[in-house]
TORGUKE-456535 format. One record per residue (C-alpha): residue number from 1; chain; x negated, y negated, z. Coordinates in pm, whole numbers, padded with zeros to 5 digits. Each point is the difference from the previous one (the first is absolute). Layout:
N
tiza n NUM chain A c1 X c2 Y c3 Z .
...
REM end
This chain:
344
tiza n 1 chain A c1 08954 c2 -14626 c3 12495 .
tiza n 2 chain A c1 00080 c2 00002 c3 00386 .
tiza n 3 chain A c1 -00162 c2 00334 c3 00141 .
tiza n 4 chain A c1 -00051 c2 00098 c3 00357 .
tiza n 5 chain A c1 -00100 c2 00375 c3 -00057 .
tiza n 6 chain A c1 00097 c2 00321 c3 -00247 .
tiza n 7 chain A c1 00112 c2 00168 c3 00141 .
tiza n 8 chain A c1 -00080 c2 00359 c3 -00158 .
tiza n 9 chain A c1 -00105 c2 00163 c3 -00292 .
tiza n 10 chain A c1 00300 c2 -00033 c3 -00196 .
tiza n 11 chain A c1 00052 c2 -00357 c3 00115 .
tiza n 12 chain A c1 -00358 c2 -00066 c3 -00143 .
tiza n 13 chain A c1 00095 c2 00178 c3 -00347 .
tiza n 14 chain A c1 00277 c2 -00182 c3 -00017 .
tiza n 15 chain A c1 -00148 c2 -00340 c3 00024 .
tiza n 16 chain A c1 -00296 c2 00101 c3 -00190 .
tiza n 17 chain A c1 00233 c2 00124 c3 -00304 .
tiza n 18 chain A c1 00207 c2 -00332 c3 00021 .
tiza n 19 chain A c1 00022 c2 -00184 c3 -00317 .
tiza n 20 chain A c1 -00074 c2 -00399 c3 -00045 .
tiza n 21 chain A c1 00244 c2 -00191 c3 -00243 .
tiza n 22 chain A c1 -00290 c2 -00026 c3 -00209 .
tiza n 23 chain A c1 -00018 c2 00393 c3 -00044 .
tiza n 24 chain A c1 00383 c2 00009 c3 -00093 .
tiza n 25 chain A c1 00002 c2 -00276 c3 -00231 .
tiza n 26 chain A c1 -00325 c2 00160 c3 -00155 .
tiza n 27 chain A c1 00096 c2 00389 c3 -00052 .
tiza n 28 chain A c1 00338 c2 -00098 c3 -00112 .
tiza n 29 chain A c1 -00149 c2 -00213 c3 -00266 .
tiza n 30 chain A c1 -00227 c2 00323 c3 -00117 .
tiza n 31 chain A c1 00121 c2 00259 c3 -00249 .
tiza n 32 chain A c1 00019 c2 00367 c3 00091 .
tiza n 33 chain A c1 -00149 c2 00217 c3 00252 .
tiza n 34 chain A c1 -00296 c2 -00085 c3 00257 .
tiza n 35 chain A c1 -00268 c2 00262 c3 00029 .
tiza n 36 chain A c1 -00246 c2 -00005 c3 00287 .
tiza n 37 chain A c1 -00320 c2 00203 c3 -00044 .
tiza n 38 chain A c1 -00188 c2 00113 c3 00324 .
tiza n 39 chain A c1 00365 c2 -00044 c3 00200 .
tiza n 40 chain A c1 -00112 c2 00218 c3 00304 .
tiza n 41 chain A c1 -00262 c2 -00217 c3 00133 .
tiza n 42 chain A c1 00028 c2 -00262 c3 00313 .
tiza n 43 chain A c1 00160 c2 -00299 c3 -00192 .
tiza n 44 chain A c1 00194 c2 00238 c3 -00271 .
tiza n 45 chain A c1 00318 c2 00099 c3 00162 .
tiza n 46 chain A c1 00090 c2 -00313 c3 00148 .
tiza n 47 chain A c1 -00076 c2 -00190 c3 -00340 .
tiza n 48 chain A c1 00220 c2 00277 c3 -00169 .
tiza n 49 chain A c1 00294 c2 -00036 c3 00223 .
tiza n 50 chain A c1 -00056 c2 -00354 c3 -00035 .
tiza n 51 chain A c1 00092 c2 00007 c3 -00323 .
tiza n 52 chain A c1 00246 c2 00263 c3 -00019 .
tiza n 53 chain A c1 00213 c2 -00250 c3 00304 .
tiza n 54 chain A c1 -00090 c2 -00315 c3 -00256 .
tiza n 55 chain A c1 00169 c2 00163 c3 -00370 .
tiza n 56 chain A c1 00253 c2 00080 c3 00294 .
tiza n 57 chain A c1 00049 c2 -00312 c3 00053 .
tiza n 58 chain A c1 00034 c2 -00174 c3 -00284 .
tiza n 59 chain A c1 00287 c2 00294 c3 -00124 .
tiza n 60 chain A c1 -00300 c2 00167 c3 -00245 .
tiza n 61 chain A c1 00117 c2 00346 c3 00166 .
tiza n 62 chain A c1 -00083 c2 00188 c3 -00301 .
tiza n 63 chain A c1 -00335 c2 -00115 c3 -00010 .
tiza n 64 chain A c1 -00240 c2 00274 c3 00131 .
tiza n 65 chain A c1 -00272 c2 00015 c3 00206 .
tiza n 66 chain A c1 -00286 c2 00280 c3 00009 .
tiza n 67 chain A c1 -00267 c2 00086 c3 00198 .
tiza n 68 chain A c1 -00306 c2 00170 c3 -00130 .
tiza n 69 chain A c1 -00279 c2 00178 c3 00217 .
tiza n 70 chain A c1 -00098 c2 00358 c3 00102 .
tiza n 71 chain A c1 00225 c2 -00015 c3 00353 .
tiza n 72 chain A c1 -00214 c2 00213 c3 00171 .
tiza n 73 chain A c1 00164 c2 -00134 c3 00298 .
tiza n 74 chain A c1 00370 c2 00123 c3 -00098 .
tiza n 75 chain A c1 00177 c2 -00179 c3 00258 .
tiza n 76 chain A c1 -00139 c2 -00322 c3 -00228 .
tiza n 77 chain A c1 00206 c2 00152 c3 -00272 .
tiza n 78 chain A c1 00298 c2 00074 c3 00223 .
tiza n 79 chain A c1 -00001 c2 -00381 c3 00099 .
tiza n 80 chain A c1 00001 c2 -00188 c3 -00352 .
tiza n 81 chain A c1 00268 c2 00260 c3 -00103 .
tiza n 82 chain A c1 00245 c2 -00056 c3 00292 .
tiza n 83 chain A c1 -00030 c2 -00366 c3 -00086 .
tiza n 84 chain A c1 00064 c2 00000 c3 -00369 .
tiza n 85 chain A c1 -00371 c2 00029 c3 -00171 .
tiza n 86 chain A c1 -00039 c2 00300 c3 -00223 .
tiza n 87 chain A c1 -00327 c2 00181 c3 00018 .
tiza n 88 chain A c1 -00262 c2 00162 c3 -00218 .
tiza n 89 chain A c1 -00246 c2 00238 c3 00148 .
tiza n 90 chain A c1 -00296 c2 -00108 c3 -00252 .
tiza n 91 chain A c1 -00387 c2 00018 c3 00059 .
tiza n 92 chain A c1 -00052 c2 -00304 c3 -00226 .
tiza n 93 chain A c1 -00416 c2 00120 c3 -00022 .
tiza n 94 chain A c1 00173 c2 00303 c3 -00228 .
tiza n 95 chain A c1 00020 c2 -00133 c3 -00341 .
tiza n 96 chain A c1 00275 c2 00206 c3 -00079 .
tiza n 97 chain A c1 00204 c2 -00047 c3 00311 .
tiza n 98 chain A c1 -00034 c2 -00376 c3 -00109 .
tiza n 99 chain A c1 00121 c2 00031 c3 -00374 .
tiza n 100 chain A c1 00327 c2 00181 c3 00151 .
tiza n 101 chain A c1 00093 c2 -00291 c3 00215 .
tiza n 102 chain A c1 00332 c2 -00210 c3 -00119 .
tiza n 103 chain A c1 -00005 c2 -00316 c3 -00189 .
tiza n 104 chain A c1 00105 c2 -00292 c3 00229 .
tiza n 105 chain A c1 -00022 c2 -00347 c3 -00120 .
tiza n 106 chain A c1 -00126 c2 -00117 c3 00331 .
tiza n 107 chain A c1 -00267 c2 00105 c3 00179 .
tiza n 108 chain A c1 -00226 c2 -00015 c3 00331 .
tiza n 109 chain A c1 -00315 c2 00141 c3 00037 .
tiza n 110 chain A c1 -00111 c2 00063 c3 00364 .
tiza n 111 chain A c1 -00204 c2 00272 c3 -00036 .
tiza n 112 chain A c1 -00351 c2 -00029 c3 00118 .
tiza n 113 chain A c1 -00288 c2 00145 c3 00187 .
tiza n 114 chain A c1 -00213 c2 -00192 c3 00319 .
tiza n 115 chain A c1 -00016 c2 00191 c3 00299 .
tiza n 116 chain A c1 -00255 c2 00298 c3 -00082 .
tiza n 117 chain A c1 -00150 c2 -00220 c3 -00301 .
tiza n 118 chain A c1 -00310 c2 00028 c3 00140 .
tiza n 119 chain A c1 -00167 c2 00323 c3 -00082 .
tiza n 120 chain A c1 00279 c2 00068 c3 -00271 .
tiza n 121 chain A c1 -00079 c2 -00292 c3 -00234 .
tiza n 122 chain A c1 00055 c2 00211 c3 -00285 .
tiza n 123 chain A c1 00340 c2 00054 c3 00082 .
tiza n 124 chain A c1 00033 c2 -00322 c3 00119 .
tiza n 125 chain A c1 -00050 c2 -00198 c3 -00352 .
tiza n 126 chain A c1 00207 c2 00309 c3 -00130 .
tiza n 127 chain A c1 00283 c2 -00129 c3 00198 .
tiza n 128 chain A c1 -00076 c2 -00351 c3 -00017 .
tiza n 129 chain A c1 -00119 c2 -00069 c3 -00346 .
tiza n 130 chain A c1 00074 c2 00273 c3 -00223 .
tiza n 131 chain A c1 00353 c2 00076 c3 00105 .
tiza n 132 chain A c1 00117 c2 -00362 c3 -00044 .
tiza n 133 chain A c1 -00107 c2 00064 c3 -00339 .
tiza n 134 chain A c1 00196 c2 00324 c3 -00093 .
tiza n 135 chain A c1 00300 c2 -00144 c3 00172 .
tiza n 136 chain A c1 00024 c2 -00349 c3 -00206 .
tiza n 137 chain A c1 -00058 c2 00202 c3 -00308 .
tiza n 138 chain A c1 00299 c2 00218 c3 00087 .
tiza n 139 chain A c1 00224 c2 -00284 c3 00089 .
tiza n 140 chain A c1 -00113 c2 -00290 c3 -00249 .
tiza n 141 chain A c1 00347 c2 -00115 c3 -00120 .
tiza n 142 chain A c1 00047 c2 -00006 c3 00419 .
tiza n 143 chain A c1 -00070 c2 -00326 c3 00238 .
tiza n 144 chain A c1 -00247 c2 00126 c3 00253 .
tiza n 145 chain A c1 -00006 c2 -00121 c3 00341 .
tiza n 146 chain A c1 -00344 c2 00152 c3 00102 .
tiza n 147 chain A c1 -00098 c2 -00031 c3 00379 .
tiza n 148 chain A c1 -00428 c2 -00145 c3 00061 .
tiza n 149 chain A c1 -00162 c2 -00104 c3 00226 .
tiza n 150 chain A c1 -00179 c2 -00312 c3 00156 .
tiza n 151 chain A c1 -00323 c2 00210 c3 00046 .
tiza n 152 chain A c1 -00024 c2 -00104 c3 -00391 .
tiza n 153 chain A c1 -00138 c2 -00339 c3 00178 .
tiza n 154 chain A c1 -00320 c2 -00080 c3 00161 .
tiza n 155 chain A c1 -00026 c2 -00096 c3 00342 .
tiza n 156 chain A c1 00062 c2 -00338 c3 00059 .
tiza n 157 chain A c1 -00065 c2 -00283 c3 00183 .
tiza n 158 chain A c1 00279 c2 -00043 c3 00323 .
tiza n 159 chain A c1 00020 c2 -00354 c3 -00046 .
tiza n 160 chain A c1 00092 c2 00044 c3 -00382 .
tiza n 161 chain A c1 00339 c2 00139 c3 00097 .
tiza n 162 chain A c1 -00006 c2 00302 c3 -00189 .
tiza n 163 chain A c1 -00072 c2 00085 c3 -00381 .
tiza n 164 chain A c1 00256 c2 -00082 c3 -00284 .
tiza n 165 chain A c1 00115 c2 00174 c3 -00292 .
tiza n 166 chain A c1 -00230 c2 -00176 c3 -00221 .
tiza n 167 chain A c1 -00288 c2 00035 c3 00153 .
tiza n 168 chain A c1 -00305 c2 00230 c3 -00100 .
tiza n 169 chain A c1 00012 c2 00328 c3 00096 .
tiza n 170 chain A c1 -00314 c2 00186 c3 00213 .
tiza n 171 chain A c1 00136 c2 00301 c3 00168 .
tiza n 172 chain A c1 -00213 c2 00201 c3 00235 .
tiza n 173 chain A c1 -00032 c2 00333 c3 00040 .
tiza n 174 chain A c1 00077 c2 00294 c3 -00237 .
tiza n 175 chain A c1 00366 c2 00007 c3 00105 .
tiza n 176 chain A c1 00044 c2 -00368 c3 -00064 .
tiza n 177 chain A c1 -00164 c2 00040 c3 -00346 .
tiza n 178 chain A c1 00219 c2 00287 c3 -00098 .
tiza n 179 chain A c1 00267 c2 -00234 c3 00091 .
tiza n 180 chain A c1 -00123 c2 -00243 c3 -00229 .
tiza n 181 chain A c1 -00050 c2 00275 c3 -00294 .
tiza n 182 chain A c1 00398 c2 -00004 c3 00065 .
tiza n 183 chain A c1 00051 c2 -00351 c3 -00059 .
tiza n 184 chain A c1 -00218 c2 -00006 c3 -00276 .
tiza n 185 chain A c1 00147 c2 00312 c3 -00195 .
tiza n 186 chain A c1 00340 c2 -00121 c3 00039 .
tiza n 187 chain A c1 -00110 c2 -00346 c3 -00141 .
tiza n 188 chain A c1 -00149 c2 00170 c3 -00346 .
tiza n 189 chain A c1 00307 c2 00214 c3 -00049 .
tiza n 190 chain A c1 00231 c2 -00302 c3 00104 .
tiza n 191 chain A c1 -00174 c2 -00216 c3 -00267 .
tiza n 192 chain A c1 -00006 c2 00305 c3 -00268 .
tiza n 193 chain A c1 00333 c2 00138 c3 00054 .
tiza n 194 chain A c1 00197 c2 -00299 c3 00099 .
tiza n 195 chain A c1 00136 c2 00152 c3 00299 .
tiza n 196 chain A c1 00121 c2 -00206 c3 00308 .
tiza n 197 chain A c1 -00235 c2 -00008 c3 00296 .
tiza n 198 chain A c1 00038 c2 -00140 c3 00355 .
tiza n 199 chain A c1 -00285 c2 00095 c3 00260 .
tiza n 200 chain A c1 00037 c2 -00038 c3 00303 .
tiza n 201 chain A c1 -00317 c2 -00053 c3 00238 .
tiza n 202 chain A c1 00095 c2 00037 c3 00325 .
tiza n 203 chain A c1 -00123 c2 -00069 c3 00330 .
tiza n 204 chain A c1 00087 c2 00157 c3 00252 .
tiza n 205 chain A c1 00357 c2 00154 c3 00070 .
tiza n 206 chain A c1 00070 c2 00069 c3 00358 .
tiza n 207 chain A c1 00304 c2 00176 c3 00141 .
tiza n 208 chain A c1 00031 c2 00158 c3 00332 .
tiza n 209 chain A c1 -00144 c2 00360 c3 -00041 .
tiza n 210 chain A c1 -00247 c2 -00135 c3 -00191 .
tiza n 211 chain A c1 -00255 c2 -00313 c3 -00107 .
tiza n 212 chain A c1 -00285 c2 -00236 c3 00146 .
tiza n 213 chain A c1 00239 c2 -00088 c3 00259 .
tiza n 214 chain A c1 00066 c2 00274 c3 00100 .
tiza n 215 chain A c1 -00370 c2 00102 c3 -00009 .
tiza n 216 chain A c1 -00061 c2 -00294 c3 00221 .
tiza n 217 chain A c1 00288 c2 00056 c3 00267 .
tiza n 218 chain A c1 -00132 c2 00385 c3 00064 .
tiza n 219 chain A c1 -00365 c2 -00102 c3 00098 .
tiza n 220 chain A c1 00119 c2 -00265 c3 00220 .
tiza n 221 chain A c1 00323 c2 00217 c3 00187 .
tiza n 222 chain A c1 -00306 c2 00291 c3 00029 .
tiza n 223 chain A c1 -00303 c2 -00200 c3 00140 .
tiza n 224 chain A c1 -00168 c2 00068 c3 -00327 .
tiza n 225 chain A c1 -00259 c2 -00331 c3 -00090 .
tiza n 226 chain A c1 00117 c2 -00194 c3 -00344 .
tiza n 227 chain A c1 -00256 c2 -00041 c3 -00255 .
tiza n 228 chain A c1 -00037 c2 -00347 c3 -00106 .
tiza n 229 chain A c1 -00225 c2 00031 c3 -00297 .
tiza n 230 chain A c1 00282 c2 -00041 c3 -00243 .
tiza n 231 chain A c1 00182 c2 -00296 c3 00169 .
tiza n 232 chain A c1 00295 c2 -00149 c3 -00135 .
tiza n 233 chain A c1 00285 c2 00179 c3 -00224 .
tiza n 234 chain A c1 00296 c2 -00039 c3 -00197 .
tiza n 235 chain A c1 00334 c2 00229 c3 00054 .
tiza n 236 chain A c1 00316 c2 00011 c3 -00118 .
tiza n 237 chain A c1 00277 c2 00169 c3 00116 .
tiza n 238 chain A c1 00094 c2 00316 c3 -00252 .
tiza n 239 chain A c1 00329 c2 -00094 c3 -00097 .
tiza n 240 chain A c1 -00110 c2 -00294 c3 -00116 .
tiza n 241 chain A c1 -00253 c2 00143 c3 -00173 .
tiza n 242 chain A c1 00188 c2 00207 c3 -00221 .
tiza n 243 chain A c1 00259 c2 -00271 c3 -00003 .
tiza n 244 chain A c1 -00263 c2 -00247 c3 -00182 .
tiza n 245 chain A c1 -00109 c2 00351 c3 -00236 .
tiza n 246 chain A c1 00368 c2 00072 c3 -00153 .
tiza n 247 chain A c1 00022 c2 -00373 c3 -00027 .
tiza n 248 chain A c1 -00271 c2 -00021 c3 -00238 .
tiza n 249 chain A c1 00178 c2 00188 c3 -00212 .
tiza n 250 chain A c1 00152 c2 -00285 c3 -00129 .
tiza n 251 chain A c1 -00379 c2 -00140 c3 -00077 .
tiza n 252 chain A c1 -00167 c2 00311 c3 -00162 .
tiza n 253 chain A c1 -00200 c2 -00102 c3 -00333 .
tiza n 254 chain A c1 -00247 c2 00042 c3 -00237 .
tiza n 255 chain A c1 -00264 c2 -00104 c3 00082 .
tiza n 256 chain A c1 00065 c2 00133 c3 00375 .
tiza n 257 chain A c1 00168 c2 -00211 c3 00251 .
tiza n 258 chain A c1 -00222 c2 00001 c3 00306 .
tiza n 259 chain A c1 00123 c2 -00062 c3 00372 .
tiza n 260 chain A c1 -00132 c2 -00004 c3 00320 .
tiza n 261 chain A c1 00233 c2 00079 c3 00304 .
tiza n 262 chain A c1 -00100 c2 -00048 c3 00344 .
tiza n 263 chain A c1 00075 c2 -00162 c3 00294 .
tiza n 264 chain A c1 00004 c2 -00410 c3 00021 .
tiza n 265 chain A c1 -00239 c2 00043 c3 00325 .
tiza n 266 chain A c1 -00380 c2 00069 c3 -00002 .
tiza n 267 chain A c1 00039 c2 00211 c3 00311 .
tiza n 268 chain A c1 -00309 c2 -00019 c3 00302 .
tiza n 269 chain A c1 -00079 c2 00347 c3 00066 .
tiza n 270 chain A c1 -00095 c2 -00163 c3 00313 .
tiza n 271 chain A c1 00348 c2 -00159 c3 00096 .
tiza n 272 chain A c1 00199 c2 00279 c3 -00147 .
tiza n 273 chain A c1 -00167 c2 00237 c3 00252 .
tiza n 274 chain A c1 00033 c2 -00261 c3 00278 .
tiza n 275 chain A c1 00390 c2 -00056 c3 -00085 .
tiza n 276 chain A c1 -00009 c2 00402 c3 00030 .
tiza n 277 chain A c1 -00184 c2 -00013 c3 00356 .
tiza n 278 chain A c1 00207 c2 -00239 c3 00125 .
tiza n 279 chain A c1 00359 c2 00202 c3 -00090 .
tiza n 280 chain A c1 -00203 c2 00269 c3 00160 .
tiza n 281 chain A c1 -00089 c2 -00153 c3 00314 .
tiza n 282 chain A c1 -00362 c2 00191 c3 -00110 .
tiza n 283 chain A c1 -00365 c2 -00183 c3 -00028 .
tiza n 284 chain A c1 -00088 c2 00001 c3 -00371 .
tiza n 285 chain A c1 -00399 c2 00183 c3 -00083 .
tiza n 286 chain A c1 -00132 c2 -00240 c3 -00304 .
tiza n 287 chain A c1 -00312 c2 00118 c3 -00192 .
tiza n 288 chain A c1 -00216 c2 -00185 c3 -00192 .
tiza n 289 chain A c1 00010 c2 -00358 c3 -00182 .
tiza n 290 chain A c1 00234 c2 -00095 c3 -00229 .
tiza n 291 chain A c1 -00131 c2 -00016 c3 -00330 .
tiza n 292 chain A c1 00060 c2 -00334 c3 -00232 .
tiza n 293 chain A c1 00163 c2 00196 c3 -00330 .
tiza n 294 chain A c1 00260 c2 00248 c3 -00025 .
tiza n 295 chain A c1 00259 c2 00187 c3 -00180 .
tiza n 296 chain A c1 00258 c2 -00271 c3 -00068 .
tiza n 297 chain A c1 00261 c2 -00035 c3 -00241 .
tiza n 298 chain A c1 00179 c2 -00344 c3 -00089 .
tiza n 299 chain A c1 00356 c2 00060 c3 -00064 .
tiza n 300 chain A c1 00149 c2 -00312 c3 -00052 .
tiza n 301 chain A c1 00058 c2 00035 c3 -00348 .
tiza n 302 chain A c1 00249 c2 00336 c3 00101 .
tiza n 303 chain A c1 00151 c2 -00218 c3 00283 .
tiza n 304 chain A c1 00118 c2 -00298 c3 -00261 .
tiza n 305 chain A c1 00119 c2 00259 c3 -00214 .
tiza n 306 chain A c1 00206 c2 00239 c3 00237 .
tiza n 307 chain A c1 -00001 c2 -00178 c3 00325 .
tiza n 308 chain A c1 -00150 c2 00051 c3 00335 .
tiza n 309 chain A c1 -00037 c2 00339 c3 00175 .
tiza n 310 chain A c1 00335 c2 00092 c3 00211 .
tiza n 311 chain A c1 -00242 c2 00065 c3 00317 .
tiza n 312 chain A c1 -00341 c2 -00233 c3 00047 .
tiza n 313 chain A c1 -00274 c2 00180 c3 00193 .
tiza n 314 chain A c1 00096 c2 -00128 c3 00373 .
tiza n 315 chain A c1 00336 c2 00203 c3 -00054 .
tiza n 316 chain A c1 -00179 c2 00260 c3 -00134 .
tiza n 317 chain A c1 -00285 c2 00017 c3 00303 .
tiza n 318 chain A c1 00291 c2 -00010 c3 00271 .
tiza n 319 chain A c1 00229 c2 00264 c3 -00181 .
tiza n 320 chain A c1 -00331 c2 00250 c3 -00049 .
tiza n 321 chain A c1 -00094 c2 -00075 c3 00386 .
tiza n 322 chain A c1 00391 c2 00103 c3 00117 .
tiza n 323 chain A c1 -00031 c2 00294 c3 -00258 .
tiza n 324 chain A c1 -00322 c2 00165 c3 00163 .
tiza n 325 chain A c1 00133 c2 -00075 c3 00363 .
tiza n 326 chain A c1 00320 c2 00182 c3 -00069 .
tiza n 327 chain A c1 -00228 c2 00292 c3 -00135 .
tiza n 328 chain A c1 00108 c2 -00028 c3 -00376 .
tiza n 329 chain A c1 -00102 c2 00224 c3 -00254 .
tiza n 330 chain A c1 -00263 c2 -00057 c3 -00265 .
tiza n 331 chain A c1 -00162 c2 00156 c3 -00272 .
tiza n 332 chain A c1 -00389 c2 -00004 c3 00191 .
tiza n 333 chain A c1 -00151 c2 -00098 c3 -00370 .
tiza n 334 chain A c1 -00239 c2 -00304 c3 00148 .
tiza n 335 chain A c1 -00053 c2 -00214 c3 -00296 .
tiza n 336 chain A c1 -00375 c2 -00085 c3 00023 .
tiza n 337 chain A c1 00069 c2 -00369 c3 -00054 .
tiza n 338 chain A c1 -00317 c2 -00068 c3 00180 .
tiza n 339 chain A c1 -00232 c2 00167 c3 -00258 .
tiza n 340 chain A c1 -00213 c2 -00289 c3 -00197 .
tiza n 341 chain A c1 -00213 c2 00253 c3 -00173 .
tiza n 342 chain A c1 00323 c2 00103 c3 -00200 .
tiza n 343 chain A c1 -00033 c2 00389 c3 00112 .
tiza n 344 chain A c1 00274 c2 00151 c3 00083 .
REM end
């Protein structure tokens, strides 16, 4: 994809929303509605539109798509409805609330809880672990497309490349243990019920009002010094993030199907924020050593399946840069990539 800037907010919607052949070819192979539980977060409306544009596209117009979540932000609401997606005011936590929900054959489960875990870990496995469970109970003749994390892995060695699907999994921290309580309660009611599991661990989706590189770009354009500890990185642009999720659609199983998406790059913390200082004309403030593991996901599996990502992380460094020097909104939610305790 050949792109200078975005130009604003509904240009970056737009391309964020923008269905792969893959996605078409997928959803119009699927029977019935799509539901999407936890809709109103960052990655949910796009990924909703996304699919609403791809049964579009391959003439599935009757086909629905809803939208679960609380909408406490009603413009949220407002925004999935004008484009197509039908919404449910739910607080999924409520028992009740959940049994009402409608039957969809196809679902996505995006719901989760990170920022704030710390100090609310009760809530946090509540969220993470428990709900997972209440949810594939309720939708067991469904396939579930349920949204993880790469904090499921340990931190690994740079030079490895980044850990793979198969390998063992070590999380730290409460949050990324929760995470794994998901993974591993959707695996016993998988095996027990039969129902159709993809999850997807992901690492990490960047757009421009939000991500690592955006994170990145903010510290350099203010003079603010860049934290090292936590090196390298993988991104991936959002759309194709949720691009790779509805794809796996066509992959859900029991036993789960389990993929990684990320970026193809391990990204230097240290050159990202030097490419950054440079579009800046600004001196970069480094702090600390790199250290010799990180957070890393290997994605190459996800690539040979679905393809590369639209935008590699170059693109995505130059378009971020242009976005903060023309002043561009964003969401101010830093992500806390650079934690290696796990708290966040």
């Amino acid at each position: 994809m050949t792109l200078d800037t975005i130009r604003d907010v509904d240009h970056l919607d737009d391309l964020l929303s923008e269905p792969t052949e893959g996605v078409v070819e997928t959803l119009a192979r699927l029977d019935g509605d799509l539901l999407i539980l936890g809709v109103a977060g960052k990655m949910g409306p796009t990924l909703a539109w996304m699919a609403r544009r791809a049964f579009d596209a391959a003439g599935q117009h009757s086909r629905r798509v809803l939208g679960v979540a609380r909408f406490s932000d009603p413009a949220r609401e407002t925004w999935l409805r004008d484009r197509g997606i039908e919404t449910v005011r739910c607080d999924l936590l409520d028992c009740d609330s959940l049994a009402r929900l409608p039957d969809a054959p196809n679902v996505v489960s995006m719901f989760a809880m990170k920022f704030g875990a710390t100090g609310q870990e009760a809530k946090t496995w509540a969220m993470n672990a428990f709900l997972p469970g209440l949810v594939a109970q309720k939708y067991r003749r469904s396939r579930i497309v349920a949204f993880s994390t790469g904090n499921v892995y340990a931190l690994e060695p740079v030079a490895r490349g980044g850990s793979k699907e198969t390998d063992a999994l070590q999380p730290v921290g409460e949050y990324g243990m929760s995470c794994l309580g998901r993974e591993r309660i959707l695996e016993h009611l998988s095996r027990a019920q039969g129902t159709s599991v993809a999850l997807i661990r992901l690492n990490y989706a960047v757009e421009m009002r939000y991500g690592v590189l955006l994170d990145l770009g903010r510290k350099v354009l203010a003079g603010e010094p860049v934290d090292l500890a936590m090196g390298y990185c993988n991104v991936i642009w959002q759309a194709d993030a949720n691009a790779h999720a509805l794809c796996a659609f066509g992959h859900a199983a029991s036993p789960p199907f389990v993929l990684n998406v990320a970026g193809p790059e391990v990204l230097s913390v240290r050159h990202v924020a030097e490419r950054f200082g440079a579009r800046f004309s600004r001196p970069v403030a480094l702090r600390g050593e790199e250290s010799p593991d990180a957070l890393l996901n290997d994605a190459s599996f996800g690539r040979r399946l679905f393809g590369p990502p639209r935008l590699g992380a170059e693109r995505l460094i130059d378009l971020t840069a242009d976005w903060l020097l023309r002043s561009g909104p964003t969401l101010d939610r830093p992500t806390h990539f650079e934690a290696r305790d796990g708290r966040f």
